[in-house]
C-alpha positions as a Markdown table, in Angstrom:
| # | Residue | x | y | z |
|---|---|---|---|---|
| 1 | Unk | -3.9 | -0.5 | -8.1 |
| 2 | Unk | -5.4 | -0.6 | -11.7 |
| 3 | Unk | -5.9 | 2.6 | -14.3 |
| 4 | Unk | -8.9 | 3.5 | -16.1 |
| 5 | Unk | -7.6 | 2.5 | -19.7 |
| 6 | Unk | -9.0 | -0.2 | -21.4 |
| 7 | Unk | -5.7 | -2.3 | -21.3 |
| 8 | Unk | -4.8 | -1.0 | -18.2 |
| 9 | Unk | -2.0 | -2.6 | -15.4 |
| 10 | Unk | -3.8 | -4.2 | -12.5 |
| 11 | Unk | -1.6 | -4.7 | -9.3 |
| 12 | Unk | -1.9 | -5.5 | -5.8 |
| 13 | Unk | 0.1 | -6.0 | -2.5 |
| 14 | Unk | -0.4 | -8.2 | 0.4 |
| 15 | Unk | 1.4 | -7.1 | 4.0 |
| 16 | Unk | 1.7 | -8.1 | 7.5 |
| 17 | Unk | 2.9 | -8.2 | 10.9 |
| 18 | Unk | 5.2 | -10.6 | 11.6 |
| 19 | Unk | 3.0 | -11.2 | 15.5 |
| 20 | Unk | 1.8 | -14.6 | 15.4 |
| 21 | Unk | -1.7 | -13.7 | 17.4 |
| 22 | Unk | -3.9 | -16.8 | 17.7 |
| 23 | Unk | -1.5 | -19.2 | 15.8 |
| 24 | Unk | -2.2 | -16.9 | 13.0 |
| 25 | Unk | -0.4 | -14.5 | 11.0 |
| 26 | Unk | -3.0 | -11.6 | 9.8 |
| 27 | Unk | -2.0 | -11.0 | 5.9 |
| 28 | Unk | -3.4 | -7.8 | 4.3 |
| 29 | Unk | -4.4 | -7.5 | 0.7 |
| 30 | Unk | -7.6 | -5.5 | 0.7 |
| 31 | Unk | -8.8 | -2.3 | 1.3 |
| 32 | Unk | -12.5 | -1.6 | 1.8 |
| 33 | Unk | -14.6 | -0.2 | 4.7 |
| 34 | Unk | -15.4 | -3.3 | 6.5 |
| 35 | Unk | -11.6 | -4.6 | 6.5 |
| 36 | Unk | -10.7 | -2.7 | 9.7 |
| 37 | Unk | -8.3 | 0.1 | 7.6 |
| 38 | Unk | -8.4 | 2.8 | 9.6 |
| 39 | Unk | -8.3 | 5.3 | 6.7 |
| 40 | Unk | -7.1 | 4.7 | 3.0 |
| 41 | Unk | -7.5 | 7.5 | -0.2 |
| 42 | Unk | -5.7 | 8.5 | -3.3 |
| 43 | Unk | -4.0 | 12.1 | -2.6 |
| 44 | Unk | -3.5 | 12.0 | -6.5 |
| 45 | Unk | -4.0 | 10.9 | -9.7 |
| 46 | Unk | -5.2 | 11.5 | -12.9 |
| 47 | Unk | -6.5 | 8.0 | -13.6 |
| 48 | Unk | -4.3 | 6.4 | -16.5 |
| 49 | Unk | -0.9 | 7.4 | -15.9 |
| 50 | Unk | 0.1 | 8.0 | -12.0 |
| 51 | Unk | -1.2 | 7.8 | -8.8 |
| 52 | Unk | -0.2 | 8.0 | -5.0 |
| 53 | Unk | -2.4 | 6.3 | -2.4 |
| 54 | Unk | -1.8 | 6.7 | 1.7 |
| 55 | Unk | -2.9 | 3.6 | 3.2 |
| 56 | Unk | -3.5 | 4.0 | 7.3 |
| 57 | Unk | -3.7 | 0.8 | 9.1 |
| 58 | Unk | -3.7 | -0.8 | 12.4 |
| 59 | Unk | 0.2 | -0.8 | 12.5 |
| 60 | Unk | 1.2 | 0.8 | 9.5 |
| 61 | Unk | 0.9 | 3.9 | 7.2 |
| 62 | Unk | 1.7 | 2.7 | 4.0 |
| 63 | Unk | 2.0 | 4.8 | 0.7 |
| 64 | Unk | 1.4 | 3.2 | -3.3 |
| 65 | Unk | 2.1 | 5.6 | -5.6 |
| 66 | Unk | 3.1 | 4.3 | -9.7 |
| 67 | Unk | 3.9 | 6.4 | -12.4 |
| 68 | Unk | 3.2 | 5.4 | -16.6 |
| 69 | Unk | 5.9 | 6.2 | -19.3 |
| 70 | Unk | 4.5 | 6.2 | -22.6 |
| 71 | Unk | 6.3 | 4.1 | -24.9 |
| 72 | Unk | 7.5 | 0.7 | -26.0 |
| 73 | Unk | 5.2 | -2.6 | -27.4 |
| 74 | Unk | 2.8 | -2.5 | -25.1 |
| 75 | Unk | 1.3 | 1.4 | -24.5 |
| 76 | Unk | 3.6 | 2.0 | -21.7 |
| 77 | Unk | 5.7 | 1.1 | -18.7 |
| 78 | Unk | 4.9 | 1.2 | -15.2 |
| 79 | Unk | 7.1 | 1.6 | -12.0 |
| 80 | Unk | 5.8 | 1.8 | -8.4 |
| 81 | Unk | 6.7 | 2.5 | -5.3 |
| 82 | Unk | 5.6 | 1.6 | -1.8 |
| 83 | Unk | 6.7 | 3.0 | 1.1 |
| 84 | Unk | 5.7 | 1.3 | 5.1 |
| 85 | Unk | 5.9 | 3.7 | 7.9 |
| 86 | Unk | 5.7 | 1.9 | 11.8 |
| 87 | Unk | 3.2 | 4.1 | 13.8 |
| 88 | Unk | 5.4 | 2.7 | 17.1 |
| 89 | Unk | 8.9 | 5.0 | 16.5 |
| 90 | Unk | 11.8 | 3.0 | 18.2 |
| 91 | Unk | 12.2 | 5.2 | 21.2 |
| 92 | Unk | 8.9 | 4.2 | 21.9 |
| 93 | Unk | 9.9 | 0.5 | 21.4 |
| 94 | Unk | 12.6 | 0.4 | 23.1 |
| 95 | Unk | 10.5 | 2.2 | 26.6 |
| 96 | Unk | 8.1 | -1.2 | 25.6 |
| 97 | Unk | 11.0 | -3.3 | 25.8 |
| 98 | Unk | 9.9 | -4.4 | 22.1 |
| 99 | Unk | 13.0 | -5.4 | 19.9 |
């Protein structure tokens, strides 16, 4: 996440599945059209001082959102939030025998 001022926060995340698939573990930390995200937008924002993002992935729906409070030495501080949804519910892992 980043704002539009000129001294603006810059931020990221980085998440994953904890399947192993090819001796691998496939870490996420980017969002763009060719990095297989099924969907990804900001629902809001005004540019400089909040924002809330819905992330859809393979596996996950994931929601950013931050908020700015004016103050302090620096122009302002920032809190975020990120929320991880599963897109398999655990009725439907237990039927799959997944723990």
């Amino acid at each position: 996440m980043r704002t539009r001022s000129p001294q603006g926060l810059s931020t990221g995340i980085m998440w994953f599945s904890q399947k192993v698939v090819n001796n691998r573990i496939d870490i996420r930390h980017w969002c763009d059209q060719w990095d297989d995200v099924n969907h990804y937008t900001w629902l809001e924002h005004d540019g400089e001082n909040f924002g809330i993002q819905k992330i859809d992935d393979k596996e996950y729906y994931l929601v950013t959102s931050f908020v700015k409070q004016v103050g302090g030495d620096h122009g302002g501080d920032f809190t975020a939030k990120i929320s991880v949804r599963p897109k398999i519910n655990i009725r439907q892992r237990e039927c799959m025998g997944v723990s």
